[in-house]
N, C-alpha and C positions, 0 to 999 in steps of 0.2 A: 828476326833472321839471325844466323849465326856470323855470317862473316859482318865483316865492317863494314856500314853504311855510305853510299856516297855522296859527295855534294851537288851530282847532277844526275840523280832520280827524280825522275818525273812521273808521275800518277795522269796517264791521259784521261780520265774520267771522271769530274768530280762535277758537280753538280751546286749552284748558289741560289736560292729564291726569297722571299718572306712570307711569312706565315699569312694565309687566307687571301693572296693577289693569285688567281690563273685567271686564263682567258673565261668567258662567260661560255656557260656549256662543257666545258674541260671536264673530263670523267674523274679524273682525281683534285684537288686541292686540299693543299697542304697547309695542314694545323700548326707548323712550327717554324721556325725561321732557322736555317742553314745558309749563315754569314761567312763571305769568304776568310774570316780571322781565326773562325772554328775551325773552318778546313784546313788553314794552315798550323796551327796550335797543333793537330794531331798529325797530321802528314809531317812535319820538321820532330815529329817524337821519334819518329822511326826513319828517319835520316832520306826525305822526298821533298825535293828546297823545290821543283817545279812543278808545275802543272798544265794541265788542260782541261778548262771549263767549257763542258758542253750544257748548249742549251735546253734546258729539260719543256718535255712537250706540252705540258701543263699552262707555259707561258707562250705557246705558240711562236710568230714573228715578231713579238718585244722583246728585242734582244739588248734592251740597256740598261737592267743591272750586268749582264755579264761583260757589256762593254765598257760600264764603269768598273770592275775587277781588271778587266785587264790594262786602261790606261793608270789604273792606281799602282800597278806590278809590272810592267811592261817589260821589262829584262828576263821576268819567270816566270810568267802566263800566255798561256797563247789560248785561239778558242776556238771553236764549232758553233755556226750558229744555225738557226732555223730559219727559212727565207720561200717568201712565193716563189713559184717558177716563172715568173714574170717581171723577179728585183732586176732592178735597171743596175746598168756598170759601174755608175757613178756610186752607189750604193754599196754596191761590191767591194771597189777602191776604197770609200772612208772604210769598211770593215776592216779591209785587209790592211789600213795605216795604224790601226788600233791593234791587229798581232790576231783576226781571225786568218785561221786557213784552210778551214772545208766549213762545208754544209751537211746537216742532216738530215735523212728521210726517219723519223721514225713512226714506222706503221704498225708497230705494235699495238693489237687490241682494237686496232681501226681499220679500214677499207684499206687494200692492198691495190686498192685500181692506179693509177700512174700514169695515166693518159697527159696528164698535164706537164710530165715532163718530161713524155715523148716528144712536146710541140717545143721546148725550152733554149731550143737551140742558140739563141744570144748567150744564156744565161752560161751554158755548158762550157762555150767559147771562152766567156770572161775566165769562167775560172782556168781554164788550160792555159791562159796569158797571166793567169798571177801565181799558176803553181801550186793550185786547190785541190783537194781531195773531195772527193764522194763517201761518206760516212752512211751507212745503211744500217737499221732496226727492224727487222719482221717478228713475226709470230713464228712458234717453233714450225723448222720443216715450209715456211715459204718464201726464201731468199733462193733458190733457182729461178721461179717464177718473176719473181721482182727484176733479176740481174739480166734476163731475156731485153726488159725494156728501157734500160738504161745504158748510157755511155760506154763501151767497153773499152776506151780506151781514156780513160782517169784516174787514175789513183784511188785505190778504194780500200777502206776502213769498215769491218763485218763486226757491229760491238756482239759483247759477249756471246766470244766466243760461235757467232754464227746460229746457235742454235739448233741444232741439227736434232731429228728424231732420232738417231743412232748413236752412237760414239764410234761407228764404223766406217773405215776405207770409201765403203762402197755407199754409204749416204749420198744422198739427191745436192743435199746441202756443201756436203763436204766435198764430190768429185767438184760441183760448180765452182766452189775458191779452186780450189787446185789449178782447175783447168784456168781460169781467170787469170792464177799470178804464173800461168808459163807465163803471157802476152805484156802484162803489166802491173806494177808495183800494186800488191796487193798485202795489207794487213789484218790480222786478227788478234782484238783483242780481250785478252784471258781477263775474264770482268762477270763478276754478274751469276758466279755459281748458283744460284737461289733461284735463279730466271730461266735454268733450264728442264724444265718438266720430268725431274726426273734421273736425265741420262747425268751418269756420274764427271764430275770436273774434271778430277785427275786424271782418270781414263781421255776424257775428251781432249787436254790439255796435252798428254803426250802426244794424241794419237797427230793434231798440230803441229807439235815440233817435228815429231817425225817425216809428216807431208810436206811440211813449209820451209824447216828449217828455224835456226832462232831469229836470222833475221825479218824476217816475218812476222814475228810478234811484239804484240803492246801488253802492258797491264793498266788495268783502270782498278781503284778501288770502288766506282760506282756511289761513292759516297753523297748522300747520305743515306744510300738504301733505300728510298723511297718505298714503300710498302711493304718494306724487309728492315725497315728501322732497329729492331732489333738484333740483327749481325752487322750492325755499323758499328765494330770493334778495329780501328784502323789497322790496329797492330796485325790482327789477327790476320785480318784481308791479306794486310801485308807478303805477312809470311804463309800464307797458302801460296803464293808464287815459286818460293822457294822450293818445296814438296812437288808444284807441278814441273816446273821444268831444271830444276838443279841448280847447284852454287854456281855450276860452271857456264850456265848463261845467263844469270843475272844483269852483269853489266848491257850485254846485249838492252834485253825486253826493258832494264830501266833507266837505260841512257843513251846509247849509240841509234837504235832505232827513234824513237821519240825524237832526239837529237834531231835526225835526217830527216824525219819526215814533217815535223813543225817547224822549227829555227831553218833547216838548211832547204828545202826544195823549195821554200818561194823565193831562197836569193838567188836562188840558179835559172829561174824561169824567166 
């Protein structure tokens, strides 16, 4: 990027595993190992000292390399992790004393059914008592239908960039956030150009700032590309942020949002 880096950019999407461990049946497993030391080597190249490790779905609910990432960094990791609809509170609590603060659905490339956490009602409680967000993954064009059966009243997180079939206003996918963050804190994060079938980023990415506003939005570099390995160019990622939404909200997307919605809304709750 062109202007000066800062010391509290945060990259909400990075991703840590080792080569040939997923769950048994996992449609993908990964040949190579993306250590959280690599992640940082590139992200601190381009001046990103924090993070958010989400747990990738390959690894299903074994969420303890990324909870060993974050009590190793505890000042400048926070995380997203994977969980039944049925994790009991106490389970919740130790995550959340370790520096997780949302959960995620990702249903991408897999059954979109959700019944099970129409019945989740403990679970939705705990997190609205520790200040959790709802982090959501569909396939392009089926996050209306997914957002019908979930919580509307949490805090929610649409990774890359929602997905929408359009880059248009009037999209299924697009009117649903909109309408979603009148009522409640709702973000999208610009992540994951490669994962959208097609519809153009930039376009996508303004037509966001324009609905949302900048505080609304996240960036993830989505590192390390998993089946897109080859545009795991950090820099590169980087600075496609800059192009999508301008110098003049950077700070925003790579620090004040981030900011508020990992470090500051679980001390508020």
């Amino acid at each position: 990027m062109n202007s000066m880096p800062s010391k509290n950019w945060v990259d909400t999407h990075f991703h840590v595993f080792n080569a040939r461990e997923a769950f048994a049946g996992a449609r993908y497993v990964p040949q190579y190992t993306a250590s959280l030391q690599d992640w940082m080597a590139v992200s601190q190249g381009v001046g990103v000292t924090r993070g958010v490790c989400v747990q990738p779905s390959f690894l299903g609910v074994d969420n303890r390399l990324m909870v060993g990432a974050l009590k190793a960094h505890p000042d400048v990791l926070r995380g997203v992790a994977v969980l039944a609809a049925v994790t009991q509170a106490d389970e919740l609590n130790a995550l959340h004393a370790v520096g997780v603060r949302g959960i995620r659905l990702n249903l991408a490339g897999v059954s979109h059914d959700v019944t099970e956490w129409t019945r989740a009602d403990r679970l939705w409680r705990t997190l609205h008592e520790l200040g959790w967000h709802l982090e959501v993954h569909t396939d392009q064009g089926a996050l209306p239908a997914v957002l019908t059966k979930l919580p509307s009243d949490l805090p929610l997180v649409v990774d890359h960039m929602a997905k929408p079939n359009e880059a248009r206003r009037n999209d299924a996918s697009i009117f649903a956030v909109v309408h979603r963050a009148q009522k409640v804190a709702t973000y999208v994060k610009l992540s994951g150009a490669y994962r959208l079938g097609g519809v153009d980023a930039a376009t996508l990415a303004h037509l966001w700032l324009h609905e949302l506003g900048p505080a609304a939005l996240l960036w993830g570099s989505d590192w390390p590309c998993t089946n897109h390995e080859q545009l795991a160019r950090y820099d590169v990622l980087c600075a496609e942020l800059n192009t999508w939404v301008g110098p003049q909200h950077l700070e925003d997307v790579l620090s004040h949002n981030p900011h508020r919605l990992y470090w500051e809304a679980a001390a508020r709750a």
